[in-house]
N, C-alpha and C positions, 0 to 999 in steps of 0.2 A: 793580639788585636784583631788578627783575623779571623778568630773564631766568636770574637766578640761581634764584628760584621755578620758574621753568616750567622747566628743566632738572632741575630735584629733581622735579618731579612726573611728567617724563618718565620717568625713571632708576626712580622708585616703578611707575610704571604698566608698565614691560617687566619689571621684577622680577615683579609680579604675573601678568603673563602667561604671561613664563615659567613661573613655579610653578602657574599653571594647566596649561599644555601640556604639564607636563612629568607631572601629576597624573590629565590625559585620556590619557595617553600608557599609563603604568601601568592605569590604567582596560580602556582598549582591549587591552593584554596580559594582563591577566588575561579579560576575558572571551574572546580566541580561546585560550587555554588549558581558558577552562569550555564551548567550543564542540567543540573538537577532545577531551574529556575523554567528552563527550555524545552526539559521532559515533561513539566508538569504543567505547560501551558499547550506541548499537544498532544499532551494525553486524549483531553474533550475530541480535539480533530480525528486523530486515530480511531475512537468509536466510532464517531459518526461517519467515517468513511468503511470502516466494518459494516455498521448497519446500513450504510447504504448499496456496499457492493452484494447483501443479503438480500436488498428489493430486487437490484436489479438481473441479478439471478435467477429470484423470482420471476419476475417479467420477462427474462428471455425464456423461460419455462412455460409460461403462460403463452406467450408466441409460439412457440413451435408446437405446444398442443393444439392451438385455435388452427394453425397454419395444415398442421394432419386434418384435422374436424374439417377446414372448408374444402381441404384436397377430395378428405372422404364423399363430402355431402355433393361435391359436381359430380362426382363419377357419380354415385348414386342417382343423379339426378338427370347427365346422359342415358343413364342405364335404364330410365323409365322413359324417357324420351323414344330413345329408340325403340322400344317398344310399342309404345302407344303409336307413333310417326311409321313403324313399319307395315308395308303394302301388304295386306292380305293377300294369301294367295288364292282364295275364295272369290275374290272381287274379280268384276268384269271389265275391265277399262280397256 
């Protein structure tokens, strides 16, 4: 009799497990459906944040070239300054 117990409670306990496994099974397919649902809604975001850290790259490129260019263009443009502003020393004052 008592093995007839412990085989029932065997037979109960794989039942339950099954219907567990088979309950994580559907579990786990639904979430890689709400993962792959989730990848392909920011896929779009993902470009567009590519192409835009691509501008802005660009534009930090473009600043610090302009930023050299107007460094260059004052000195050059004290540099004639002084020149033209400097006191001859031919002059009689």
């Amino acid at each position: 009799m008592s093995k007839i117990n412990e085989l029932t409670v065997y037979r109960e306990s794989n039942a339950t497990l099954r219907a567990e496994g088979e309950a994580k099974g559907k579990r786990v397919a639904e979430l890689d459906a709400k993962l792959r649902q989730v990848s392909d809604e920011l896929a779009p975001a993902k470009q567009e944040l590519l192409v835009l850290r691509a501008e802005l790259d660009a534009r930090d490129s473009q600043i610090t070239r302009l930023t050299q260019d107007t460094r260059r263009w004052q000195e050059r443009a004290q540099q004639l300054l002084t020149k033209v502003w400097r006191p001859s020393p031919f002059s009689h004052t």
